[in-house]
C-alpha positions as CSV (number, residue, x, y, z in Angstrom):
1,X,-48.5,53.8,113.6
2,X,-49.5,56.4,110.4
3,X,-51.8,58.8,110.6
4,X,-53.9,57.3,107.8
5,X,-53.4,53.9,110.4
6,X,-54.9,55.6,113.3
7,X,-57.6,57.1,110.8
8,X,-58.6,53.9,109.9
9,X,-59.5,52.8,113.2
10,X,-62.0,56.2,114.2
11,X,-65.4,56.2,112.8
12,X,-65.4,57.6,109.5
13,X,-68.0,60.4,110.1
14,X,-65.6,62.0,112.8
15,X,-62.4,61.9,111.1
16,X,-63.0,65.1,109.3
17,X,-62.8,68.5,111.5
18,X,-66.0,70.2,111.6
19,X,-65.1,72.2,115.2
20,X,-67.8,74.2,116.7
21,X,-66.7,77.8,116.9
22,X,-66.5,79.0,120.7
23,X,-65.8,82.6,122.1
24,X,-62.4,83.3,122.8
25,X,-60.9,84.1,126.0
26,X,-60.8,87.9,127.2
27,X,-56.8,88.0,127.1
28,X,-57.0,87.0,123.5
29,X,-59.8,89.5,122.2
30,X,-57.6,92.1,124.1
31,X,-54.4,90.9,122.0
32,X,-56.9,91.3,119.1
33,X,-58.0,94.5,119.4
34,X,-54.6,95.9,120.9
35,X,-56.5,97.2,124.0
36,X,-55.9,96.2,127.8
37,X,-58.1,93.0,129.2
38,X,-60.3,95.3,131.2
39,X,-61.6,97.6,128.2
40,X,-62.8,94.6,126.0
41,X,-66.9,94.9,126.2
42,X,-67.9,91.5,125.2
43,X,-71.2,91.1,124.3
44,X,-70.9,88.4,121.7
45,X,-72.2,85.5,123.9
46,X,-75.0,86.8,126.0
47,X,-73.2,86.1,129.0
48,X,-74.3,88.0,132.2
49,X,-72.1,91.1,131.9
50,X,-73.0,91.3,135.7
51,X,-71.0,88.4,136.3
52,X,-71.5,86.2,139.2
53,X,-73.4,87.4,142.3
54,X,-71.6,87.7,145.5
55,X,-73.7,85.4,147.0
56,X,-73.2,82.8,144.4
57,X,-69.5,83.1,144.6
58,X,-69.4,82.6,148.4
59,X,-71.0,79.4,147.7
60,X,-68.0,77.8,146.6
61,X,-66.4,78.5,149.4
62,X,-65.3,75.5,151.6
63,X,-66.9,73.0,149.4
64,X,-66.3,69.6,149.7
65,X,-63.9,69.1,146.6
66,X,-62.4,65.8,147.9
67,X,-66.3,64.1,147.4
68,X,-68.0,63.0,144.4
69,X,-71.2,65.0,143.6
70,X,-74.8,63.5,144.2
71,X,-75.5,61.3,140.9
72,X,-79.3,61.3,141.8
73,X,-79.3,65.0,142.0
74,X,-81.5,65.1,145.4
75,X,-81.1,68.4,146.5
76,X,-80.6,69.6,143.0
77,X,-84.1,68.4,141.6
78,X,-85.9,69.3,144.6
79,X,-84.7,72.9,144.7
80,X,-85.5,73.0,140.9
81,X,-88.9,71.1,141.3
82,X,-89.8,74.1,143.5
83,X,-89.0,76.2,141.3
84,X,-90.9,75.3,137.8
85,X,-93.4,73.6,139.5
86,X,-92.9,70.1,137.8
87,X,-92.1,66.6,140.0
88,X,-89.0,65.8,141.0
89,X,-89.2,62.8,138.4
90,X,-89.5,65.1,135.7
91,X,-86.6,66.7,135.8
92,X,-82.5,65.8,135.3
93,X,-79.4,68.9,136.0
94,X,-76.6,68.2,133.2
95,X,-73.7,70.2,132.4
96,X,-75.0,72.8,130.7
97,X,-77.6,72.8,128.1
98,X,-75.4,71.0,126.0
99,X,-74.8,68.3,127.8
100,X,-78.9,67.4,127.7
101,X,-79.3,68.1,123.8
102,X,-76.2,65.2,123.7
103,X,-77.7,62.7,125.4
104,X,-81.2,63.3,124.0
105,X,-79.2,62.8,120.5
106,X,-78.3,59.4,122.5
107,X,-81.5,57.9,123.2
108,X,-83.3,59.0,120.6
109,X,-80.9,59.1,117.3
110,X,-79.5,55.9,115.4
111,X,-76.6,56.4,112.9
112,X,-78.3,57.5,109.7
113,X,-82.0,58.3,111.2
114,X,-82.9,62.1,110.8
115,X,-83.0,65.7,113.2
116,X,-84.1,68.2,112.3
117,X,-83.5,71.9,113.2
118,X,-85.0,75.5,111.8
119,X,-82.1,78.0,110.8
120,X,-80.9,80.3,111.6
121,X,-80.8,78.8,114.9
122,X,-78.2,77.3,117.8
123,X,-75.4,75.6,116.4
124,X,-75.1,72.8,119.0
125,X,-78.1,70.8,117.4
126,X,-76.5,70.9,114.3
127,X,-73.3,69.5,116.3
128,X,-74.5,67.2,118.5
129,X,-76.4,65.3,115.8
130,X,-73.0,65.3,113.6
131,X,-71.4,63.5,116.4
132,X,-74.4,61.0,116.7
133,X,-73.7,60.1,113.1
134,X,-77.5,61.9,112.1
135,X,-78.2,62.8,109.5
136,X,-79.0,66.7,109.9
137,X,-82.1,68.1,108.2
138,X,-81.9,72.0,108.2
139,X,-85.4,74.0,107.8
140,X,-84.9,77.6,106.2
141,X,-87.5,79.5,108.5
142,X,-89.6,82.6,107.1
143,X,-88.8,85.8,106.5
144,X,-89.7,86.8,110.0
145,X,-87.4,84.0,111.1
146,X,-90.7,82.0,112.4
147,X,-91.0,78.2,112.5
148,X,-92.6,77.1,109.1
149,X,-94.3,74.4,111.0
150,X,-95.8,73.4,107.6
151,X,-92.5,72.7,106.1
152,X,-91.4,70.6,109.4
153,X,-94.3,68.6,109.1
154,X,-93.5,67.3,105.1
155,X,-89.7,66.7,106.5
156,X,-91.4,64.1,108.9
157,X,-91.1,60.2,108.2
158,X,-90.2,57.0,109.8
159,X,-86.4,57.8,110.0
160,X,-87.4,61.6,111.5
161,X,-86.8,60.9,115.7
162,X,-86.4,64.8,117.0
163,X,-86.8,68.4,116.3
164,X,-84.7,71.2,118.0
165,X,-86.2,74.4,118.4
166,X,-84.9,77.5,120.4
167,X,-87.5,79.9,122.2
168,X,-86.7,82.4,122.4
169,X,-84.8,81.5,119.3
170,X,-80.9,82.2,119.1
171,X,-79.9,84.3,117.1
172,X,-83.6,86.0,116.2
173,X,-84.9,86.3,119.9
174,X,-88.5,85.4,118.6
175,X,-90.4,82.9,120.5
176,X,-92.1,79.6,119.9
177,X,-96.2,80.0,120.2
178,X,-98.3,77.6,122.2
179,X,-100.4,76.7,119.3
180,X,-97.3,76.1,116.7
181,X,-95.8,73.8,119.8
182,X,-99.5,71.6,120.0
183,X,-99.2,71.1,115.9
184,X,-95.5,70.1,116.3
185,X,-96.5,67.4,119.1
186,X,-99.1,66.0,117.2
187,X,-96.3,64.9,114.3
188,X,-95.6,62.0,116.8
189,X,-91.8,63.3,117.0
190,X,-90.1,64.1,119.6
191,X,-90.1,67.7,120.0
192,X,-87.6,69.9,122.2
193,X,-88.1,73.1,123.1
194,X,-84.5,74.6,124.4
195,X,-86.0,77.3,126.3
196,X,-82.0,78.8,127.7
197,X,-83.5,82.4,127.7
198,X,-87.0,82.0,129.6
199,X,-85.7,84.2,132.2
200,X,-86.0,87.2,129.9
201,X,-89.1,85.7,127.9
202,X,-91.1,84.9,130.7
203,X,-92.6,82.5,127.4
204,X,-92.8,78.6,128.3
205,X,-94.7,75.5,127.1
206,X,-93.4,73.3,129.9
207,X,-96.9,73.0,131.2
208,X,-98.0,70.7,128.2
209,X,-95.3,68.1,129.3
210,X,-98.3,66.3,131.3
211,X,-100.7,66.4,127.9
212,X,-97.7,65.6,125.4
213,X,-94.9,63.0,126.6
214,X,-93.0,63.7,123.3
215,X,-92.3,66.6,124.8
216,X,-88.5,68.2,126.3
217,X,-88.1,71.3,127.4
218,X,-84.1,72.8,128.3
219,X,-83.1,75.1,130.7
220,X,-80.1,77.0,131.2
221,X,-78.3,78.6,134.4
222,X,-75.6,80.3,131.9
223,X,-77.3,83.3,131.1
224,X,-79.7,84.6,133.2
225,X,-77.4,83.4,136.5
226,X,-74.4,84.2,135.5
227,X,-72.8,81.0,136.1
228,X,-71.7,79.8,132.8
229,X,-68.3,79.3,133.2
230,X,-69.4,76.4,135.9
231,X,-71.9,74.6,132.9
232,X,-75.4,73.7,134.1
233,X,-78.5,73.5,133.2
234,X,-81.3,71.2,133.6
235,X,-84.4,69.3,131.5
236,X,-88.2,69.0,132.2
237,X,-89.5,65.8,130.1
238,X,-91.8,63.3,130.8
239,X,-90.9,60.7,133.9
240,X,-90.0,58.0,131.4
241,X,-88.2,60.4,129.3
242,X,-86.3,61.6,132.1
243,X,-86.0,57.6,133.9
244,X,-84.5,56.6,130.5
245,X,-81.7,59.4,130.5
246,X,-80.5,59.5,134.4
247,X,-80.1,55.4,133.6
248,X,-77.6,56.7,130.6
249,X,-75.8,59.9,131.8
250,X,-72.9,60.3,133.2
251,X,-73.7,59.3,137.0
252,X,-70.9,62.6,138.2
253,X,-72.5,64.8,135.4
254,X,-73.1,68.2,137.2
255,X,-69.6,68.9,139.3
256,X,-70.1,70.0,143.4
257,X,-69.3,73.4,142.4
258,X,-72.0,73.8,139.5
259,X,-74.1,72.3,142.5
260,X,-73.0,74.3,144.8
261,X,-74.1,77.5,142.6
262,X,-77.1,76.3,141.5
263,X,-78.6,75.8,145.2
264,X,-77.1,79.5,145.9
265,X,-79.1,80.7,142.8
266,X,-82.6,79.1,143.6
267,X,-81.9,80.9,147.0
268,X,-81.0,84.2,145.6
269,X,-83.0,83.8,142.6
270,X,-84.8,87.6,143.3
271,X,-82.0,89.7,143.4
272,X,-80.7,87.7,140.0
273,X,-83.7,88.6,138.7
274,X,-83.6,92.1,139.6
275,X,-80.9,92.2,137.4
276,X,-82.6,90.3,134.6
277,X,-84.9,93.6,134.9
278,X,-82.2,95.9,134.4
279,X,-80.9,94.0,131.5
280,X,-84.3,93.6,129.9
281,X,-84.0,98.2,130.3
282,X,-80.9,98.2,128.5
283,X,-82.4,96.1,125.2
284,X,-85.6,98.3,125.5
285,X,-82.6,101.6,125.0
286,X,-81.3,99.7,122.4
287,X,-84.1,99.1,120.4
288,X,-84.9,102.8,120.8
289,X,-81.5,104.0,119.6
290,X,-81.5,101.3,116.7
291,X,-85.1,102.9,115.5
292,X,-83.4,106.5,115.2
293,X,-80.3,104.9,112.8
294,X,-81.3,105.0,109.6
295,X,-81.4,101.4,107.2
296,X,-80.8,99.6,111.1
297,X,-83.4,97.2,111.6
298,X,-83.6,94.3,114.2
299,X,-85.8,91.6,115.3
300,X,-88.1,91.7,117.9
301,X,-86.7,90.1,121.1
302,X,-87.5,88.0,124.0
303,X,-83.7,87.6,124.7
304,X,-80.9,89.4,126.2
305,X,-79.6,90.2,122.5
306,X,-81.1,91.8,119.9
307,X,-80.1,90.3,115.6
308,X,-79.6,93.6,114.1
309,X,-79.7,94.8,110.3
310,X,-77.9,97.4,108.8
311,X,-78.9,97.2,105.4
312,X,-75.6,99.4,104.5
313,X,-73.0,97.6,105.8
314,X,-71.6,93.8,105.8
315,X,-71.7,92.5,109.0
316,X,-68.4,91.3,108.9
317,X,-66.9,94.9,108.3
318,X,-68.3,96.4,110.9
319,X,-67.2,93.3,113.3
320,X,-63.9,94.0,112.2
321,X,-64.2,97.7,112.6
322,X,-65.9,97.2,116.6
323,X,-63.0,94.7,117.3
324,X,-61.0,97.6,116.8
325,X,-62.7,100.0,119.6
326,X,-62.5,96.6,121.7
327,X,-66.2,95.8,120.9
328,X,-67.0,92.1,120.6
329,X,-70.3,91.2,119.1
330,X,-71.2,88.4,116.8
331,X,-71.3,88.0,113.2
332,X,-72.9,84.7,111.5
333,X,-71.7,82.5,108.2
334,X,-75.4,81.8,107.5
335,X,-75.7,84.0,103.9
336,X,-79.0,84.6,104.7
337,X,-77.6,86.7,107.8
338,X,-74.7,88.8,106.0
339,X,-75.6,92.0,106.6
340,X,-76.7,91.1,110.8
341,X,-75.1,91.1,113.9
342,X,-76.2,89.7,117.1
343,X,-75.6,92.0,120.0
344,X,-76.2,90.7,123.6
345,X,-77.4,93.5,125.9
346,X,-74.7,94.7,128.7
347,X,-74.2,97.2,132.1
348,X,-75.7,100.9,130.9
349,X,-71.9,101.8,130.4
350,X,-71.1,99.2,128.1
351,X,-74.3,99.9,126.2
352,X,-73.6,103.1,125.8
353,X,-70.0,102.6,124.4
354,X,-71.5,100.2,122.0
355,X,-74.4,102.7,121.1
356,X,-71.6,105.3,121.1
357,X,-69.6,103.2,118.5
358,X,-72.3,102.0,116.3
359,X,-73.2,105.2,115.3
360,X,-69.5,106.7,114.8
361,X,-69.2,103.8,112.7
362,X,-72.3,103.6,110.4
């Protein structure tokens, strides 16, 4: 059988490549930048440059890799129920973030009804609704990269099922108000709120899921735990939101390991967050060295990164040029972001290197 044959039988929307663009691996960013693996300061994908915690670690020790995981998620939901203060019933663990912004496309999305998402913003929206055959409406936010929630309200029809909106918003860091969440409800759509940083934002609307049942809001373990590499994340919806998608997920979804660490983390959850306080220090220094640099501007952040301008320079060039002192951060395609790169916050020694280059360099 042809190529063109084997074509023929895919659907037609997913036979042309659009491949979201992932970090590389440390080994090749050190080939890259011609510089041993252990030198490379990566602070491209606000990962915990912590890493994991001892204590998470030694939870995956002895595991029981021969069993299948829990597919109701017991232990899982009740340690995370405890946590956020919402029901058992109203929340579902996935793989990642990810994993829950693919199966809301699922129960939600027809082929050919409508999503929309406010760019700049996370790339997985955009993705996910490609793959659910949606068609992808993409609202230009202001020019302080806030929600127009006007312009979200005139994109909204009969074929309009969901909205994706970041808080704090990736890349921008800016947050997602209360009041611009209520007028967003009130549109009838359903409305999620990924809110993967809330650890450093301390910023949540989860507390109107009982008022709004259109209403999703994500978590994420990657970032503020450290435990990305192992995928999980979790959801806090309505009941009937969240009945629906345990009835269509994947019944092994979140792995015993990603179990494992996320029981360890709810444990340990105040020494993790003594280190979210340390990295929340290091984007305060930051800021303050960025303010000193002349034609360097940056959004105001409730994230671990901060989208920084320099008005001199094209982003891509001085990507190229940080690669080259083993400095990973991340440049964007968006045009409206040419001159911007977002830089996740690290240790004190790797912000300081990065300081150190920056201002060598511009």
């Amino acid at each position: 059988m042809s190529q063109m044959q084997i074509q023929q039988l895919m659907r037609p929307h997913l036979i042309t490549p659009e491949t979201y663009a992932t970090a590389v691996s440390p080994d090749e960013m050190a080939a890259k930048a011609g510089v041993s693996p252990e030198m490379i300061i990566r602070v491209n994908q606000n990962e915990n440059p912590f890493g994991a915690d001892p204590d998470i670690a030694a939870s995956l020790n002895d595991i029981p890799l021969h069993l299948y995981p829990d597919a109701g998620q017991v232990k899982i939901r009740t340690s995370l129920s405890q946590y956020t203060g919402h029901p058992t019933e109203q929340i579902m663990a996935g793989a990642g973030a990810d994993e829950m912004i693919d199966l809301l496309m699922r129960l939600f999305v027809a082929p050919g009804e409508r999503v929309l998402d406010c760019k700049p913003t996370f790339g997985m929206y955009h993705f996910c609704a490609r793959v659910a055959d949606a068609e992808v409406v993409s609202i230009q936010r202001d020019d302080t990269f806030d929600v127009d929630v006007e312009a979200v309200a005139r994109e909204d029809d009969e074929r309009t099922k969901i909205v994706f909106l970041a808080s704090p918003n990736n890349p921008t860091g800016n947050i997602l108000t209360e009041e611009q969440t209520r007028d967003l409800l009130k549109l009838g759509m359903v409305i999620v709120v990924d809110e993967t940083y809330f650890e450093f934002s301390g910023q949540t609307v989860a507390h109107l899921i009982p008022e709004f049942e259109n209403l999703v809001v994500l978590r994420s373990f990657s970032k503020w735990a450290g435990i990305a590499g192992l995928r999980v994340g979790y959801m806090i919806a309505s009941t009937e939101i969240i009945s629906r998608l345990m009835d269509i997920k994947n019944p092994y979804n979140v792995n015993i390991a990603a179990e494992a660490a996320l029981l360890a983390t709810m444990e340990h959850r105040a020494k993790l967050l003594g280190k979210v306080t340390i990295l929340l220090e290091q984007r305060k220094r930051m800021e303050k060295a960025f303010d000193a640099m002349d034609r360097v501007s940056y959004v105001p952040s409730y994230g671990n990164y901060l989208l920084t301008r320099f008005d001199d320079h094209l982003a891509i060039d001085l990507y190229e040029a940080l690669v080259k002192k083993g400095i990973f951060v991340r440049p964007f395609s968006d045009p409206r972001l040419t001159h911007d790169l977002r830089i996740s916050v690290g240790t004190p020694d790797q912000t300081t290197r990065v300081l150190e280059a920056i201002s060598e360099l511009i």
